[in-house]
N, C-alpha and C positions, 0 to 999 in steps of 0.2 A: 504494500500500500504506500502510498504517493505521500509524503511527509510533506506538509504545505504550511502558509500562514495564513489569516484570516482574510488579510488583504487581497491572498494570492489568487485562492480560491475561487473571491467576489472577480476579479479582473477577467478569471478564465469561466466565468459566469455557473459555478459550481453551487450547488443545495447544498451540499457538507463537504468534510475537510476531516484531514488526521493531523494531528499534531505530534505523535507519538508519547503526547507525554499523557500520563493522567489526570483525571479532574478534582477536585478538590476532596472529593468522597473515593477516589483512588480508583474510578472506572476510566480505562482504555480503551474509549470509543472515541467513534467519528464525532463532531460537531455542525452543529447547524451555522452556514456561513452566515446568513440572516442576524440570529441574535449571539453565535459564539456561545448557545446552549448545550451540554454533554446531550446525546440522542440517548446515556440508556439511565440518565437522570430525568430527564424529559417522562421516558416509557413508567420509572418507577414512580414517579409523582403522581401521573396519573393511576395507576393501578393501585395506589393508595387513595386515592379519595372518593372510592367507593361503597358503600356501606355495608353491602354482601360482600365477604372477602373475598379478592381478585380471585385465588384460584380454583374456588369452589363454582365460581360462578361460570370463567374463563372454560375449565373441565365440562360442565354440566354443558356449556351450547356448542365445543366442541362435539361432543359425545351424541347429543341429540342432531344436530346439521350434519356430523363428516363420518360419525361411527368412530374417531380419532381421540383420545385422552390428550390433555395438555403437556403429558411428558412426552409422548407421540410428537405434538406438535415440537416443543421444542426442543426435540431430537432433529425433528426435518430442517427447523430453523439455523441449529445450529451448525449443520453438513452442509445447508445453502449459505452459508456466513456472513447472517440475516440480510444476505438480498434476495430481490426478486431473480427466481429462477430464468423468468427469459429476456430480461434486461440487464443482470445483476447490479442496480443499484437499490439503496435502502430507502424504503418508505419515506415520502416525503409529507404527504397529506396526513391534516390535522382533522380532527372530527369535532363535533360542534364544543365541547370543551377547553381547546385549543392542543389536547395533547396529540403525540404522534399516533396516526391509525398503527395499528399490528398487518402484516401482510397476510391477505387474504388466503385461505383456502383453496385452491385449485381442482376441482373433480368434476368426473364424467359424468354429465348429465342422464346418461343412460344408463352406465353400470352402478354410477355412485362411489366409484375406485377413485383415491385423493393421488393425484400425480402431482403435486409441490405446491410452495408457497409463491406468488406471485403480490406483486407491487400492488395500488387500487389501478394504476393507469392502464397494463396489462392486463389487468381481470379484466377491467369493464369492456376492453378493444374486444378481449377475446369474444366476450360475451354477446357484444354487438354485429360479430361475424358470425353467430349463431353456432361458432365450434366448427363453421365448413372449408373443410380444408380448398375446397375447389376455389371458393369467396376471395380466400387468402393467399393463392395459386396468383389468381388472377391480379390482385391487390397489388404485387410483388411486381410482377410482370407490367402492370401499368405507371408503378414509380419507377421502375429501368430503364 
C-alpha cells in the first residue's frame, strides 16, 4: 500500500490514504482524505451507538438475508482486505448517520450462494444490469 500524505492524496483526487503510521487508538488503517478521519474509528463509532449490540444484531440480518454469521462475514472481509471484490477499493459511502456503510453482500439471486463483499457502487451497477452477463458483454464493448 501506497504511503501518502493528506495533501497528497486530495491532489491525486483520492477518498482515502495510508499513512502507515497508527491512529491515536493504535488502529493501522486507511484515512479518509476529506476529514483525515481513521476508517476503522469511523466503523467502531458507529457500531457503538447502537442500542441493540452491534453484533447481535449485525449476526441476526446476516443470518436471516445471506444464511452467513458475522464471523463468516468477516472472515470474507478480511481475505478481500476490506475492499470491494471487483473494484478493490474500501467503502466510501456514508449512510444516513454519517458513518461508513459496511460492504455489501454479494449473492445469487437464484441460488442464494454469497460470492463476496462488494463496494455500495458495485452492488447497485451490478444490480441494475439485472446480473446479465450479455447487458455487461455489450456495456464493455460499447465503452471500447
Amino acid at each position: 500500500m501506497e504511503i501518502l500524505k493528506r495533501r497528497e492524496a486530495k491532489a491525486k483526487g483520492l477518498k482515502t490514504y495510508f499513512t502507515g503510521k497508527s491512529c491515536p487508538h493504535g488502529h493501522l488503517s486507511e484515512k479518509y482524505t476529506c476529514d483525515g478521519k481513521c476508517l476503522r474509528c469511523c466503523q467502531i463509532r458507529y457500531e457503538s451507538s447502537s442500542p441493540v449490540p452491534y453484533n447481535k444484531r449485525r449476526n441476526s440480518i446476516l443470518k436471516t438475508k445471506y444464511g452467513i454469521t458475522l464471523d463468516q462475514y468477516n472472515d470474507m472481509l478480511k481475505k478481500q482486505n476490506n475492499r470491494c471484490m471487483v473494484c478493490n477499493q474500501v467503502e466510501t459511502r456514508r449512510d444516513n448517520k454519517g458513518g461508513i456503510r459496511f460492504l455489501a453482500v454479494d449473492h445469487c439471486h437464484t441460488t442464494g450462494k454469497v460470492r463476496g463483499l462488494l463496494c455500495g457502487n458495485c452492488n447497485v451497477s451490478l444490480g441494475l444490469l439485472n446480473e446479465d452477463r450479455n447487458r455487461i458483454q455489450k456495456l464493455l464493448e460499447y465503452i471500447s
